[in-house]
Short mmCIF file of the C-alpha atoms (twelve columns), coordinates in Angstrom:
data_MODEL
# 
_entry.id   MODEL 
# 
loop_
_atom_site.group_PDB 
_atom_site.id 
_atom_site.type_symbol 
_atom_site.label_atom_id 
_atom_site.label_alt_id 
_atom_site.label_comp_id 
_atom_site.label_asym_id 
_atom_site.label_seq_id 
_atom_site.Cartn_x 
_atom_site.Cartn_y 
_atom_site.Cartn_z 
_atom_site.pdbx_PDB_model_num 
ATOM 1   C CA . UNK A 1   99.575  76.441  75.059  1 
ATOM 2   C CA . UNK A 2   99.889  80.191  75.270  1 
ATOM 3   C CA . UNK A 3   97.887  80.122  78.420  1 
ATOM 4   C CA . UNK A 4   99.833  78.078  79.900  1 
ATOM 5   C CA . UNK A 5   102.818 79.783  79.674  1 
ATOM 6   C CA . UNK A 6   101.281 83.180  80.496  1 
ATOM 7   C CA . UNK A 7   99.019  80.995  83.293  1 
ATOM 8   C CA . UNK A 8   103.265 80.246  84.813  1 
ATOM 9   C CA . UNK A 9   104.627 83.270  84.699  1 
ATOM 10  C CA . UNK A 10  101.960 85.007  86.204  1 
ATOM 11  C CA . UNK A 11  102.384 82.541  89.029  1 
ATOM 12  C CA . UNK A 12  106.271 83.278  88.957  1 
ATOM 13  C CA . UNK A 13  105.747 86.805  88.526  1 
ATOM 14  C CA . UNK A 14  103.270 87.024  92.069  1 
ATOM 15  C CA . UNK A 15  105.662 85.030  93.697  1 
ATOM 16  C CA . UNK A 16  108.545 87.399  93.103  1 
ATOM 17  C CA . UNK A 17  106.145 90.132  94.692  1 
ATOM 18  C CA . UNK A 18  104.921 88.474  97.716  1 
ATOM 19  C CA . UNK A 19  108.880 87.262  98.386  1 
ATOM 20  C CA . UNK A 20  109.781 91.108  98.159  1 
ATOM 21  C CA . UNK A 21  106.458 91.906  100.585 1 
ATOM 22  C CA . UNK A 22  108.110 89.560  102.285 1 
ATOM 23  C CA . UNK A 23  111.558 91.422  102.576 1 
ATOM 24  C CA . UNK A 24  109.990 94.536  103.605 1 
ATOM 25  C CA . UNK A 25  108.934 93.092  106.615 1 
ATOM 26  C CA . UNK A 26  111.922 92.566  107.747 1 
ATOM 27  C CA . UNK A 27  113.004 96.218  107.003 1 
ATOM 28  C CA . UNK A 28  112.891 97.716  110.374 1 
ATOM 29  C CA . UNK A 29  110.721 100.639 111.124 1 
ATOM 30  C CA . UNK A 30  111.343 101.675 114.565 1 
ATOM 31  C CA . UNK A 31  108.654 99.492  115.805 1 
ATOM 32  C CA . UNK A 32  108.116 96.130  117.523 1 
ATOM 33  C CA . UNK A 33  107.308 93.454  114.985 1 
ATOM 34  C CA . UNK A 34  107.379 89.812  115.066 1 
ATOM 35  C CA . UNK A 35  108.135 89.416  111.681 1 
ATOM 36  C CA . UNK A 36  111.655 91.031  112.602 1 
ATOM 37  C CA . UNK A 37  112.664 88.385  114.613 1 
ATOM 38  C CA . UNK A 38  111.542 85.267  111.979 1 
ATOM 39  C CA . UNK A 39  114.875 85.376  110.679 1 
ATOM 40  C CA . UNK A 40  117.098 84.859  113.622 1 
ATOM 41  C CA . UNK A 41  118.565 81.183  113.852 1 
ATOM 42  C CA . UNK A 42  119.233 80.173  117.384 1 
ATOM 43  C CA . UNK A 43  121.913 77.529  118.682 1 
ATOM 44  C CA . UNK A 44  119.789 75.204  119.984 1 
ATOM 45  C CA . UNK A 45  121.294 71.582  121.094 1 
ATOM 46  C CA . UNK A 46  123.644 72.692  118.408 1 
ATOM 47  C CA . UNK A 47  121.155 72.884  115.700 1 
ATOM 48  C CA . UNK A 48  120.196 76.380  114.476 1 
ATOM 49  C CA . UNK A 49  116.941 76.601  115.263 1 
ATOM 50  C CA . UNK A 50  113.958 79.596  114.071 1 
ATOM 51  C CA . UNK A 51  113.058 81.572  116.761 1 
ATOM 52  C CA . UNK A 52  109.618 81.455  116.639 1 
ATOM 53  C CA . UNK A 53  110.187 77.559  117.426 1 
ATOM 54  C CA . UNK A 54  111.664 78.410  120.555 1 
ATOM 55  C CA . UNK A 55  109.680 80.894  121.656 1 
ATOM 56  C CA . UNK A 56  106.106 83.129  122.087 1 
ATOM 57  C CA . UNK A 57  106.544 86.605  120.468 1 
ATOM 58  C CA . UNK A 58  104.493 89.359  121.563 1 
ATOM 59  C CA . UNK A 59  104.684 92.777  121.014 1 
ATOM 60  C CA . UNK A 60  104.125 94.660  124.559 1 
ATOM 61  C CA . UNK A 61  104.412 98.172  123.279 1 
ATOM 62  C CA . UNK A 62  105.076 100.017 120.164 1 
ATOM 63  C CA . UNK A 63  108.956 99.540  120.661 1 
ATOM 64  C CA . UNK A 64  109.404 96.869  123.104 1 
ATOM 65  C CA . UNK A 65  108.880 92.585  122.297 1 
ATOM 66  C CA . UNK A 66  108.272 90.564  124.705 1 
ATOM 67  C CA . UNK A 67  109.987 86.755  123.913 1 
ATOM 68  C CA . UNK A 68  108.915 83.998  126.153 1 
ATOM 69  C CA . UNK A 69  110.592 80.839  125.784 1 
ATOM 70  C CA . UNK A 70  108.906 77.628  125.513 1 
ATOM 71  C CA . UNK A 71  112.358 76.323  127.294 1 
ATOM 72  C CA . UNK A 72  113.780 77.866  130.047 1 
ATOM 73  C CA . UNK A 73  116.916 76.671  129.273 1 
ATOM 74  C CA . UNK A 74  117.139 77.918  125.806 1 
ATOM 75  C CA . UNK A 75  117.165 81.750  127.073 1 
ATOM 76  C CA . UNK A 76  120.507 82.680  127.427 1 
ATOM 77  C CA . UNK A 77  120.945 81.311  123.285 1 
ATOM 78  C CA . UNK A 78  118.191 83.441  122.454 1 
ATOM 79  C CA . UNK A 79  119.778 86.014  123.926 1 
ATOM 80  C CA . UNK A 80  122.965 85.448  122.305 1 
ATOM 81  C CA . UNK A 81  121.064 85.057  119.240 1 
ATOM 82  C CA . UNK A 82  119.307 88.269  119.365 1 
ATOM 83  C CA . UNK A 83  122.453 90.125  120.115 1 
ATOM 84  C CA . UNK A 84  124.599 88.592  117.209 1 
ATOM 85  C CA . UNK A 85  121.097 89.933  115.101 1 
ATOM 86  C CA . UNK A 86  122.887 93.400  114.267 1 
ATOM 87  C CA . UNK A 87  119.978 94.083  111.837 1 
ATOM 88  C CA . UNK A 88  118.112 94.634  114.646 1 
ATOM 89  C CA . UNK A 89  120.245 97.081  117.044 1 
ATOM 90  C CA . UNK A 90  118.302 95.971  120.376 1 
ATOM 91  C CA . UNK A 91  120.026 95.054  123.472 1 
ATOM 92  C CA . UNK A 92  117.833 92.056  125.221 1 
ATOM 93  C CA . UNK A 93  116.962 91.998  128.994 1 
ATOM 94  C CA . UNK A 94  116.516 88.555  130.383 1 
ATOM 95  C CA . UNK A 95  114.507 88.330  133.506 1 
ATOM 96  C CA . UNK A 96  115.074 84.482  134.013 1 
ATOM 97  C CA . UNK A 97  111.044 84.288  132.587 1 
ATOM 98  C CA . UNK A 98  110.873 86.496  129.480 1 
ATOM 99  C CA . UNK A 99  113.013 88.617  127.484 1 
ATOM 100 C CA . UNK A 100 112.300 91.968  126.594 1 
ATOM 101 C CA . UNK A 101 113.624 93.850  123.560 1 
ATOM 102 C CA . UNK A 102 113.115 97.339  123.039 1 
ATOM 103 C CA . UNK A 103 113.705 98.919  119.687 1 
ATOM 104 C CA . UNK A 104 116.040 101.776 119.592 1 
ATOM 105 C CA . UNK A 105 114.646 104.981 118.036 1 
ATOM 106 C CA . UNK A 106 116.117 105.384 114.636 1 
ATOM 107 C CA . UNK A 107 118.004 108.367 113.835 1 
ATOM 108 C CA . UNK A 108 118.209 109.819 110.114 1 
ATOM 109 C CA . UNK A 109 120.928 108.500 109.145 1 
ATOM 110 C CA . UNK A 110 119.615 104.840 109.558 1 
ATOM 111 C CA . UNK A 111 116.479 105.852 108.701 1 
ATOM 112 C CA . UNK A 112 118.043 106.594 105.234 1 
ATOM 113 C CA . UNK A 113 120.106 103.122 105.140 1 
ATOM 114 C CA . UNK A 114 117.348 101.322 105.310 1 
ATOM 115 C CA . UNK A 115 115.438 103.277 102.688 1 
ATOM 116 C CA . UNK A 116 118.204 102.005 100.648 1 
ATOM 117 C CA . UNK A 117 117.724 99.242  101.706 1 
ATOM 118 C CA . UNK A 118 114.349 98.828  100.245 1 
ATOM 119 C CA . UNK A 119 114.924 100.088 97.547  1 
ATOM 120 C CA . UNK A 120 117.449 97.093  96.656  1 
ATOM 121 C CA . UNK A 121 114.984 94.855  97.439  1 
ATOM 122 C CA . UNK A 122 112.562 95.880  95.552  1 
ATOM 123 C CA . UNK A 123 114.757 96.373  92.422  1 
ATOM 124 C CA . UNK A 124 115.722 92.296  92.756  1 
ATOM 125 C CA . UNK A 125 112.315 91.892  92.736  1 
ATOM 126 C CA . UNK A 126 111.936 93.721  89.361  1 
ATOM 127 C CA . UNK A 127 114.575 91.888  87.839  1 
ATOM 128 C CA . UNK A 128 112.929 88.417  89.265  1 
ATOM 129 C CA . UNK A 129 109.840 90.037  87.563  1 
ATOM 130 C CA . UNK A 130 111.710 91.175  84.375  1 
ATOM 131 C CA . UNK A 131 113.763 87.418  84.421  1 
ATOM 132 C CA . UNK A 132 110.202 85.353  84.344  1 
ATOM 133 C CA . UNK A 133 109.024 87.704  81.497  1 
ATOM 134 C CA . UNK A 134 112.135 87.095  79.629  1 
ATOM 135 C CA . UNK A 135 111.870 83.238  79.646  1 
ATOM 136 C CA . UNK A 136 108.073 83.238  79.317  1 
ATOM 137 C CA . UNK A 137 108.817 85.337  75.752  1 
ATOM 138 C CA . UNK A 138 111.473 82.622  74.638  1 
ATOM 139 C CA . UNK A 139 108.712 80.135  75.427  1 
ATOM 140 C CA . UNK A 140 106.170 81.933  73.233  1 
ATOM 141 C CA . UNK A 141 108.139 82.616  70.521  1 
ATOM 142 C CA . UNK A 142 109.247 78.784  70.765  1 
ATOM 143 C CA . UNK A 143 105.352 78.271  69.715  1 
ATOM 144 C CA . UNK A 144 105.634 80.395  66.850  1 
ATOM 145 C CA . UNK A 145 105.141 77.568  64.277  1 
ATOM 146 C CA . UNK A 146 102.439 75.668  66.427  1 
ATOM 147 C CA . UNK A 147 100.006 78.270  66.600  1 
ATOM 148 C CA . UNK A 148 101.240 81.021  64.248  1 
ATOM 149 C CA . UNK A 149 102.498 84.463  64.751  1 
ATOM 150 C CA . UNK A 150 99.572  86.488  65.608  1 
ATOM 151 C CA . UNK A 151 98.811  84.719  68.146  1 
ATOM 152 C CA . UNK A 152 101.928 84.689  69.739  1 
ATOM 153 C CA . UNK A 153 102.057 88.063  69.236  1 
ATOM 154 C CA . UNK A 154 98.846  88.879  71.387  1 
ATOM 155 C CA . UNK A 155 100.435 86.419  73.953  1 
ATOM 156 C CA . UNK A 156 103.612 88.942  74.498  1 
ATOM 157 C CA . UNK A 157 101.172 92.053  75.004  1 
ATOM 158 C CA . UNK A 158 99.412  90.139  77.620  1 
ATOM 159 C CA . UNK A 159 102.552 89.143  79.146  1 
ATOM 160 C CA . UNK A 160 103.827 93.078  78.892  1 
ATOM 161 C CA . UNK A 161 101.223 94.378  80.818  1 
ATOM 162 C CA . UNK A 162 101.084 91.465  83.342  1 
ATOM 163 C CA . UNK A 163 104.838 92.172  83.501  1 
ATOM 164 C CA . UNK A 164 103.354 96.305  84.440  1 
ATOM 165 C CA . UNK A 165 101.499 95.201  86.898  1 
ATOM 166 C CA . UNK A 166 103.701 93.258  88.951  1 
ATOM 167 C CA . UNK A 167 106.093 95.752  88.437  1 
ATOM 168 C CA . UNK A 168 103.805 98.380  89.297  1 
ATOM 169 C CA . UNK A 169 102.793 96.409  92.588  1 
ATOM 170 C CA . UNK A 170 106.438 96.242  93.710  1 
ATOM 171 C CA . UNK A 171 106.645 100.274 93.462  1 
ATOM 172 C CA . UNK A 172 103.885 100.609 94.994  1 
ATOM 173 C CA . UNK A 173 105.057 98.600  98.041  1 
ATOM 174 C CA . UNK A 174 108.146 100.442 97.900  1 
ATOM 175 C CA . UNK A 175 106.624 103.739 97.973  1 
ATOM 176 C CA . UNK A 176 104.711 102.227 101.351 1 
ATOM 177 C CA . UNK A 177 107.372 101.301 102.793 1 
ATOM 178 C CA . UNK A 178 109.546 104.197 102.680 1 
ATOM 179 C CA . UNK A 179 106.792 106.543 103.861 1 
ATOM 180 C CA . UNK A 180 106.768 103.805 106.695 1 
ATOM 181 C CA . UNK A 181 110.630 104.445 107.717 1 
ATOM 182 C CA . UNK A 182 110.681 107.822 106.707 1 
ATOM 183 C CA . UNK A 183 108.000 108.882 109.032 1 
ATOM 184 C CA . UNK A 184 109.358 110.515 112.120 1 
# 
């Protein structure tokens, strides 16, 4: 029983981690990425549509992506689409064939917004972590009179320091990350 509450919210807990991995990629860094443009709904026959439905991403250079559409038609929404993006800051250029997107450089002050950025992300991440430990406790000490109070009591160390760990993972991908959009 206590395993398979610690068993859950270690699942919980590494899902809350990956999710704010996740979060960071979207976190610009000056650089061409794909995973920048997974977010972006497109207007598509008047459904909003993923972008990497309606379209080939490829990153040409460090700064510039290269979007080819699978649809010919659908290019001037992409465009549209890409423009109304303001997380991005990139003007397209539609050639009728492809459209190319080159990343502005990022000046300090951005540079610093999006630390901040981050760092919000990662903190609702902690409390995601710190909110699965919370209910994972209740459950334990809901087994109290089933299997008795020791027990139970190893059970919330080992959920403590798997509660450190993720914690300590999300840091860690924090502290990545900023040396990412802090370097010039």
């Amino acid at each position: 029983m206590i395993e398979d509450v610690l068993t859950e919210a270690g699942e919980k807990m590494g899902k809350a981690v990956d999710a704010v991995h996740n979060d960071f990629q979207n976190v610009r860094t000056g650089r061409a990425n794909p995973s920048l443009f997974q977010k972006i709904m497109v207007e598509y026959y008047g459904t909003p549509t993923p972008l990497d439905q309606l379209a080939g991403l490829q990153v040409q250079e460090a700064r510039t992506m290269v979007i080819t559409p699978y649809d010919k038609s659908a290019a001037k929404d992409i465009e549209k689409a890409i423009v109304a993006a303001q997380h991005l800051g990139a003007t397209p250029q539609n050639d009728g064939e492809v459209i190319r997107v080159t990343m502005p450089e990022l000046n300090e002050e951005r540079r610093k917004e999006y630390v901040k950025l981050a760092h919000q992300k990662a903190e609702d991440g902690r409390v995601s972590v710190r909110s699965v430990r919370r209910k994972a406790k209740d459950d334990l000490e809901a087994l109290t009179s089933e299997v008795g109070e020791d027990d139970v009591f190893r059970g919330e160390k080992e959920l403590e320091a798997m509660t450190k760990a993720h914690i300590d993972r999300i840091d860690e991908a924090l502290k990545r990350k900023e040396e990412e959009l802090l370097e010039v």
